[in-house]
C-alpha positions in Angstrom: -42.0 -60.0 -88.4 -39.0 -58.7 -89.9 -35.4 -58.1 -88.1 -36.2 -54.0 -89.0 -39.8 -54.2 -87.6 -38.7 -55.9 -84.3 -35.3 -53.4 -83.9 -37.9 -50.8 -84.6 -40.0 -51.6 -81.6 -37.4 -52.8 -79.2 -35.8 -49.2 -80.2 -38.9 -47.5 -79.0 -39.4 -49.3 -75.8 -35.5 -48.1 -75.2 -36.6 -44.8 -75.9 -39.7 -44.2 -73.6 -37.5 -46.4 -70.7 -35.0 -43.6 -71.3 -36.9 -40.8 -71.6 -39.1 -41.6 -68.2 -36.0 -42.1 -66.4 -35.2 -38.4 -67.3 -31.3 -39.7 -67.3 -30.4 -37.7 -70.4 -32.4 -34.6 -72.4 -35.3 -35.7 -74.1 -34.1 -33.7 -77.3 -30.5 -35.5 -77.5 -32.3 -38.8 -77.0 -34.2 -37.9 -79.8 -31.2 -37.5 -82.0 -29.8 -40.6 -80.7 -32.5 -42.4 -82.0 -32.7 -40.5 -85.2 -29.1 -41.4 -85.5 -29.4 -45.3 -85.0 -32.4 -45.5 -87.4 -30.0 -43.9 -90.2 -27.0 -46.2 -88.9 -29.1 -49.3 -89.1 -30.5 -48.2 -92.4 -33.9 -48.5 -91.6 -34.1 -44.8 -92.9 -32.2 -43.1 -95.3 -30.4 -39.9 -94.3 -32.5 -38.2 -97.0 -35.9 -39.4 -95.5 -34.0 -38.5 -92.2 -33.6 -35.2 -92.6 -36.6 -34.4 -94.8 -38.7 -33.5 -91.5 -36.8 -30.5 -90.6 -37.8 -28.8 -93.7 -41.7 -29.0 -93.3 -42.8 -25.5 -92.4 -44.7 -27.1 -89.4 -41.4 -27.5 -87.6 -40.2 -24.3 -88.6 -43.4 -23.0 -86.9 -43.2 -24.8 -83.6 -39.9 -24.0 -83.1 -41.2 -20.3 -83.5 -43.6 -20.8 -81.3 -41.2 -21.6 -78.5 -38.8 -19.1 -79.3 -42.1 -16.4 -79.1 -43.1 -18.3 -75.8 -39.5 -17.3 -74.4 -39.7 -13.8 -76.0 -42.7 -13.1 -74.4 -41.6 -14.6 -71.0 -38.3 -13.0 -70.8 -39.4 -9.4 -71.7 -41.8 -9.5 -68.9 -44.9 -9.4 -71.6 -46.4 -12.6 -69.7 -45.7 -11.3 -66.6 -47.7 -7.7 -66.9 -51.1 -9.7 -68.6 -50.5 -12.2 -65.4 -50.8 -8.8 -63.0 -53.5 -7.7 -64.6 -55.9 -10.4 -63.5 -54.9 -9.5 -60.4 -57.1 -6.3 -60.1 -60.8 -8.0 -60.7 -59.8 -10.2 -57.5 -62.8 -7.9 -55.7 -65.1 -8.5 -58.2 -66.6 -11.4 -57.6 -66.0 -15.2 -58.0 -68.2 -15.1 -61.2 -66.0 -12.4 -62.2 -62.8 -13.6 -61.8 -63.5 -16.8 -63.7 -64.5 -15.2 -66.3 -61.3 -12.7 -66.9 -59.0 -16.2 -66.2 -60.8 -18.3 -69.0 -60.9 -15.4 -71.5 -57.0 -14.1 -70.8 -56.5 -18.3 -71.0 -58.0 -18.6 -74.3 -56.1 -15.8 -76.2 -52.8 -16.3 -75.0 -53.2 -20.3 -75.9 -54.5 -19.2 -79.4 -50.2 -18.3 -79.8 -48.7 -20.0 -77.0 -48.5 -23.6 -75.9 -51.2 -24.5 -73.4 -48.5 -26.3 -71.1 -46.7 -22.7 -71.4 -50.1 -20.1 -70.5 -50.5 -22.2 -67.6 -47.0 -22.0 -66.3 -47.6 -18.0 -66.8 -50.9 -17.5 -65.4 -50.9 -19.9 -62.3 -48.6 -17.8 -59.9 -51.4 -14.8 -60.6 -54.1 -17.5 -60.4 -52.5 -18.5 -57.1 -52.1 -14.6 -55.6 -55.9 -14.3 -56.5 -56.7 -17.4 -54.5 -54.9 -16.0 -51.4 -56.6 -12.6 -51.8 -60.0 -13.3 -52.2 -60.5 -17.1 -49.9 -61.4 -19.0 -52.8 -60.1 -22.7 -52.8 -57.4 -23.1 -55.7 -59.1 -25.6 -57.8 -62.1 -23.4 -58.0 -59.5 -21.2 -60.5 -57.2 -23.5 -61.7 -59.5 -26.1 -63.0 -61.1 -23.0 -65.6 -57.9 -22.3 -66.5 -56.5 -25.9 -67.5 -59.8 -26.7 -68.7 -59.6 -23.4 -71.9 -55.4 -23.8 -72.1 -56.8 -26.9 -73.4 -60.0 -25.9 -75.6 -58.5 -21.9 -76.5 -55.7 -23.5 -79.2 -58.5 -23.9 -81.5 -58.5 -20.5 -81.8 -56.2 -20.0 -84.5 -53.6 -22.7 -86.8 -50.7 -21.8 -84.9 -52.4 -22.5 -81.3 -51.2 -26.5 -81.1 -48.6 -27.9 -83.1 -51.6 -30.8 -84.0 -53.2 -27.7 -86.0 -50.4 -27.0 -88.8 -49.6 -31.2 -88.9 -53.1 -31.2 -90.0 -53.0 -28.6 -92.6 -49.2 -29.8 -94.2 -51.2 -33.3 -94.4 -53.8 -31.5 -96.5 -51.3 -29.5 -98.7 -49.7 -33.4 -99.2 -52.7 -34.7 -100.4 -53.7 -32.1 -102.7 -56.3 -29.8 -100.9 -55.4 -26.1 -99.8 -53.9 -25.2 -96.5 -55.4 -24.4 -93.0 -55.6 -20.1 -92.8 -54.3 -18.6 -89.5 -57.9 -18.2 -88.9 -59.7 -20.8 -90.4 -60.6 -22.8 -87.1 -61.4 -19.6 -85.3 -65.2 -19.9 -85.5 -65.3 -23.9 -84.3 -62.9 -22.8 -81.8 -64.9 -20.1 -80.5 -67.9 -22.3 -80.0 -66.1 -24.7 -78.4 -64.7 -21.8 -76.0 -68.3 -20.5 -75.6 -69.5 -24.0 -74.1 -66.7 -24.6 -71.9 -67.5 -20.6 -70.6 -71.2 -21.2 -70.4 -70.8 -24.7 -68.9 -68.2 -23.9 -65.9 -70.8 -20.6 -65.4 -73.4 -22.6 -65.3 -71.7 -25.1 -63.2 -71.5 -21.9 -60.9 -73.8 -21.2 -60.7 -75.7 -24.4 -59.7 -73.5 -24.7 -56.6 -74.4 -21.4 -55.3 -78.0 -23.0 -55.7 -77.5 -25.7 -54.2 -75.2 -23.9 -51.3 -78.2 -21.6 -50.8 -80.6 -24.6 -50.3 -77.8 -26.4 -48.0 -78.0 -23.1 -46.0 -81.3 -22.8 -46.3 -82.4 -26.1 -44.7 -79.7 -26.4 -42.7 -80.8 -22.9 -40.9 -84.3 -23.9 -40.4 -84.2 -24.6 -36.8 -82.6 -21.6 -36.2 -85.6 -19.5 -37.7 -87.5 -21.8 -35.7 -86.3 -20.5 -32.6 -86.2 -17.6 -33.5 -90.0 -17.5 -34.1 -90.3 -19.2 -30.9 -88.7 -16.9 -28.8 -90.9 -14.1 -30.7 -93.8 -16.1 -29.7 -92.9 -16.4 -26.0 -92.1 -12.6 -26.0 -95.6 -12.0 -26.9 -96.8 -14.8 -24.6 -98.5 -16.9 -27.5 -96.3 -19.8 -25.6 -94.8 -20.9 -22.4 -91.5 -22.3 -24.0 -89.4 -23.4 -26.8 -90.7 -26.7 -28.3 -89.0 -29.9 -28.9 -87.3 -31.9 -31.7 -84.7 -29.5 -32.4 -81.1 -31.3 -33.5 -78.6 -32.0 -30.9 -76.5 -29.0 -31.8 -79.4 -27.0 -30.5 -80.8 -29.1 -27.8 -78.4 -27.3 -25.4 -80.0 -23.7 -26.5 -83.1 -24.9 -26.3 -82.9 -26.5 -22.6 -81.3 -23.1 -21.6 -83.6 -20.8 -22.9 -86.2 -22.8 -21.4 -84.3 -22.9 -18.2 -83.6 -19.0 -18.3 -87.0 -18.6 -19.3 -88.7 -20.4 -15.9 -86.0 -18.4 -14.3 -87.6 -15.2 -14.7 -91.1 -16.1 -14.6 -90.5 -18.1 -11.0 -88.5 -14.2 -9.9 -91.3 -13.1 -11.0 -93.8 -15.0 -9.3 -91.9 -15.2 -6.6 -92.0 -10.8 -6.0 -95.9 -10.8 -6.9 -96.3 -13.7 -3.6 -94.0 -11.9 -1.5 -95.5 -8.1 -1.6 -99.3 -10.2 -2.1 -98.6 -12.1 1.2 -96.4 -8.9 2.4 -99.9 -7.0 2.6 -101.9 -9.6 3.5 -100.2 -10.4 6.5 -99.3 -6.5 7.7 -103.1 -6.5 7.8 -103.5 -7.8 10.9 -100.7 -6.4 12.6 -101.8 -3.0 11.1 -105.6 -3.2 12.3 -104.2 -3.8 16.0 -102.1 -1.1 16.2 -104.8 1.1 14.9 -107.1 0.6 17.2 -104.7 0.5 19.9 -104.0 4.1 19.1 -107.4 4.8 18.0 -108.8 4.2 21.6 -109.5 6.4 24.1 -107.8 4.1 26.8 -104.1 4.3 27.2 -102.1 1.9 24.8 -101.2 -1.2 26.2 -97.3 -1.1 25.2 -96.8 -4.7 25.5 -99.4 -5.3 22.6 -97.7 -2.7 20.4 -94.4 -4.3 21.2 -96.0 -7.9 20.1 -97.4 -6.2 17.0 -94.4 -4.5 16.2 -92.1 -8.0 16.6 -94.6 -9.3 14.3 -94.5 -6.9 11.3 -90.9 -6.9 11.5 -90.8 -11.2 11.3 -93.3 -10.7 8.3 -91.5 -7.9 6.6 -87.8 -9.9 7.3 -89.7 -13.7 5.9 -90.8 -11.7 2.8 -87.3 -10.2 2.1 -85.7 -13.1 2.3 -88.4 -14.8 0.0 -88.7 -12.6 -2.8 -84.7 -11.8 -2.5 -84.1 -15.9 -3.6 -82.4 -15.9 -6.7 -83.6 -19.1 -7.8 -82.5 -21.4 -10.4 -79.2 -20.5 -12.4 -80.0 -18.9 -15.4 -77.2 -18.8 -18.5 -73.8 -18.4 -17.6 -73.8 -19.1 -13.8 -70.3 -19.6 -12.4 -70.6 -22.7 -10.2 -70.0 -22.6 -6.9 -67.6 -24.8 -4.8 -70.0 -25.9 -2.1 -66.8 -26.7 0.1 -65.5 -23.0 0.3 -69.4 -22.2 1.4 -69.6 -25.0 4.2 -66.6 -24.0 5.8 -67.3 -20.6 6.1 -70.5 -21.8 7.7 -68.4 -24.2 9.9 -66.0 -21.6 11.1 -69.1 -18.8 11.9 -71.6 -21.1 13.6 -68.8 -22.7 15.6 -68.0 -19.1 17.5 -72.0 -18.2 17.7 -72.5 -21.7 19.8 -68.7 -21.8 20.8 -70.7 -22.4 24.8 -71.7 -25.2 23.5 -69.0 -27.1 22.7 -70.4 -28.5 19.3 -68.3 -30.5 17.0 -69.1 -29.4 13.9 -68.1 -32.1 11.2 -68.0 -31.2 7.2 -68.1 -34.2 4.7 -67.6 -33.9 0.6 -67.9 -36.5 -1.4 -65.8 -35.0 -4.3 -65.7 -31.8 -5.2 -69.5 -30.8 -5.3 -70.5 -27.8 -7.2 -74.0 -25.8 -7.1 -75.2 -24.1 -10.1 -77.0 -20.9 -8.8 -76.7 -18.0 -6.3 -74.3 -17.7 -3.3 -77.1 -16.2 -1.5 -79.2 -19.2 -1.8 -76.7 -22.0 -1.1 -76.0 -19.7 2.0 -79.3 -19.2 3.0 -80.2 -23.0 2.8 -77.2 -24.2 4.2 -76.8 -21.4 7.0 -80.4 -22.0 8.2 -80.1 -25.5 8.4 -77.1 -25.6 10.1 -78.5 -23.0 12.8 -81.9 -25.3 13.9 -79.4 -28.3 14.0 -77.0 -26.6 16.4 -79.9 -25.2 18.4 -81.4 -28.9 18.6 -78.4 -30.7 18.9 -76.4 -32.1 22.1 -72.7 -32.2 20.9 -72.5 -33.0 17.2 -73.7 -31.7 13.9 -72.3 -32.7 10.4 -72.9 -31.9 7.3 -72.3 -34.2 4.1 -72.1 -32.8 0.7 -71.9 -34.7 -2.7 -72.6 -34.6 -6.6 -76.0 -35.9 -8.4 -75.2 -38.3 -11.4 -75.7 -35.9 -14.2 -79.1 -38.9 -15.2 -80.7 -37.7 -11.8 -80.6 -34.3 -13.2 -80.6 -34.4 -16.9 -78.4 -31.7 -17.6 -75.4 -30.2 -14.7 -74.6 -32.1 -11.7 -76.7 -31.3 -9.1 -76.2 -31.1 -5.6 -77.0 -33.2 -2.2 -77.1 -32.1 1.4 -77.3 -34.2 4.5 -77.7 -32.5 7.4 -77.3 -34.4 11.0 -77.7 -34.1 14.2 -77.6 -35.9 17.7 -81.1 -33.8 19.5 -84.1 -35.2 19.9 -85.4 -35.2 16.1 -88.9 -34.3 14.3 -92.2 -35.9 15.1 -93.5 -37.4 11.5 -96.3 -34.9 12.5 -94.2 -32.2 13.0 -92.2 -32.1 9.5 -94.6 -30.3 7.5 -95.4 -27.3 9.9 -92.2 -26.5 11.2 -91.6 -26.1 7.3 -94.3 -23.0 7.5 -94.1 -19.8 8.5 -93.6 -19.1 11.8 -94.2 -23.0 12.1 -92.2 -24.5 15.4 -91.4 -27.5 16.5 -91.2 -25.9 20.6 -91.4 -22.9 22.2 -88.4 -24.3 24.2 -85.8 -23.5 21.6 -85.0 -19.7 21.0 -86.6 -18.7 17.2 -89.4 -17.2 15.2 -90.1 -20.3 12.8 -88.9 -18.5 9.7 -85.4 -19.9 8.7 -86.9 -23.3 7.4 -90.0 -21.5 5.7 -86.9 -19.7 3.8 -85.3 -22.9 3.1 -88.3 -24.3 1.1 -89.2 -21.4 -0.4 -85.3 -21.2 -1.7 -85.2 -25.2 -2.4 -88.8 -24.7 -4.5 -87.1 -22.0 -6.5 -84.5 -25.0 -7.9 -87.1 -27.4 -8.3 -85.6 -29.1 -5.2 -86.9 -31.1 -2.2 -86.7 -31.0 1.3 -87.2 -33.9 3.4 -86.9 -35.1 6.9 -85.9 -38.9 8.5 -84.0 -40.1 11.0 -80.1 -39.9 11.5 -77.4 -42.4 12.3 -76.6 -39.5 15.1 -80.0 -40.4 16.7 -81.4 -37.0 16.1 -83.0 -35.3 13.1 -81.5 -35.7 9.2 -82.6 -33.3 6.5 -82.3 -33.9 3.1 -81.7 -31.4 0.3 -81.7 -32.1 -2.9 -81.0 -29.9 -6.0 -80.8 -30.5 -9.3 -78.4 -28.8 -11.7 -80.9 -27.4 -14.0 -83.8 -27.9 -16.5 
């Protein structure tokens, strides 16, 4: 290797280290090096200086100064705007209009240049319209690349080509010579970003499609309930539905216990008045005077039936969507605060306990009801204390919300194993003794039922009678 060969080479490295350091302009570095080739005499200032008159740097340099022209006038500018007006037409649309508009301005222009032009517009049609940016500005690289084969004066490789050819004897490259391989090879790169296209929005569809599935599912499921081909939504849905499904099933039992809790209450509501009914009838149908004192009886009577059946069909039940829950404490001390002034001649201490800060998922009635009733019979039986302890199911007891205990105590005599299930009956008592028509606990099961609940009885640390309630937070 020659001392030329290796200054030659070091001299490059210098230059690309220089130029990538962007410390001085790429075009006086290239003099510079011009100048220390002739210096060295590696080149001659003839063979120097021959470049500058090819007509293939005559033409480049045009080329730049039309890029400019075309720029500074405000040519660019207005065929940049004018993409802007098929931004409602359509993604399909708009890709279109932004590879063609590409192509024919880097048939003159330098791709570099068209892209510097068109990507603000490109940009503003992004913002308009949603679309992600690369979905534009990939088409758009993509043919400022391929649309300089359009014509000889598109990339300065095209008129290096055709002076080569002049050099070694053949004719030039016309303006137009390439246009036809150039429109083919603008054709696929159309066809195949289309295409591309237009096999995402397939495959987008099918994503959508599949993904929706389960929803058409319960859809069809609901329909089928509606019509009363089913009883409830089925299982195996995905987790992100599991919580619809559980409450549409839950609002679902809702109704249908409401409902079968009216069609018992006015079937038992007639059922019972018949007895009542048939005595006063033939107390007035006699032709004795009426004993009044039967009529009173039967009267007490129909009004304890009609008042049980009320309160039973009037239960709101479980929660159905969207129930506010309750604080459970606000309740028992409104309970605490009323019961203590009805027995106030008693002198019972009336003790509240909360574990927490229990909530109950369901009617303010109910909890009332249950709690209120409850309360009552334990100050009735009770000698001087009554308490009351509230607290939170773990959410695995239930399955789905917290649900809610009650502990009831008292320090009376308590409930005979025997006695447990009939004084939760109508009318059931537990003795005569004790003021009462046997209805309040009848209306506390029929309430607890409603919630899927249970109510059970045992013996308290008071010495008297416990009773348990036990609610779940939902299906």
């Amino acid at each position: 290797m020659n001392p030329q060969t290796v200054f030659t080479i070091v001299l490059l490295i210098a230059t690309l280290v220089v130029m990538a350091s962007q410390r001085l302009r790429t075009d006086l570095v290239a003099l510079l090096v011009l100048l220390l080739l002739v210096v060295s005499g590696i080149l001659t200032p003839e063979e120097a200086f021959s470049a500058f008159g090819q007509p293939v740097i005559m033409v480049v340099a045009g080329i730049f100064v039309l890029g400019a022209a075309l720029y500074e006038t405000g040519v660019a500018t207005i065929i940049a705007n004018q993409i802007l007006r098929v931004g409602d037409r359509g993604e399909a649309v708009i890709i279109l209009v932004i590879m063609l508009v590409a192509a024919l301005m880097t048939s003159v222009l330098g791709g570099l240049l068209v892209v510097a032009l068109l990507m603000p517009a490109v940009l503003r049609i992004c913002r308009q319209t949603k679309i992600a940016p690369s979905r534009l500005l990939l088409p758009l690289a993509f043919m400022a690349t391929v649309g300089n084969q359009l014509t000889l004066i598109g990339t300065p490789g095209n008129l290096v080509v055709s002076d080569i050819l002049v050099a070694g004897g053949y004719p030039p490259l016309g303006l137009f010579t390439l246009t036809p391989y150039g429109l083919v090879s603008v054709g696929v790169v159309m066809g195949w970003f289309l295409l591309l296209w237009l096999l995402m929005l397939l495959a987008l569809a099918l994503l959508l499609r599949w993904g929706l599935r389960p929803v058409r599912r319960i859809a069809k499921e609901i329909v089928a309930v509606e019509q009363g081909a089913r009883d409830d939504l089925g299982t195996g849905y995905p987790r992100e539905l599991e919580g619809v499904r559980r409450n549409m099933n839950g609002l679902i039992a809702s109704q249908r216990d409401r409902l079968r809790r009216y069609r018992d209450a006015l079937g038992d509501l007639a059922h019972s008045l018949k007895t009542p009914l048939a005595v006063l009838r033939s107390q007035t149908e006699s032709s004795r005077e009426p004993d009044f004192a039967v009529l009173r009886d039967q009267v007490s009577r129909m009004d304890e039936i009609v008042s049980y059946q009320l309160k039973r069909a009037a239960a709101a039940g479980r929660g159905g969507l969207g129930e506010k829950p309750l604080d459970v404490g606000e309740v028992l001390a409104g309970l605490q605060g009323a019961l203590g002034k009805v027995y106030a001649d008693k002198n019972i201490g009336i003790k509240v306990e909360l574990e927490g800060k229990p909530l109950f998922f369901g009617d303010r009635g109910d909890l009332t009801e249950i709690v209120g009733n409850l309360l009552d019979n334990a100050c009735k039986w009770c000698t001087a204390e009554v308490r009351i302890e509230a607290s939170s199911l773990d959410e695995a007891e239930t399955n789905r919300k917290r649900g809610l205990r009650l502990l009831i105590d008292d320090d009376g005599p308590g409930v005979a194993a025997e006695l447990e299930s009939k004084i939760l009956e109508r009318g059931g008592r537990a003795s005569s003794d004790i003021e009462g028509q046997g209805i309040g606990l009848a209306v506390v099961r029929e309430i607890v039922a409603g919630y899927r609940g249970k109510v059970g009885f045992s013996r308290s640390p008071l010495g008297g009678a416990r009773v348990t309630v036990t609610l779940p937070g939902g299906a």
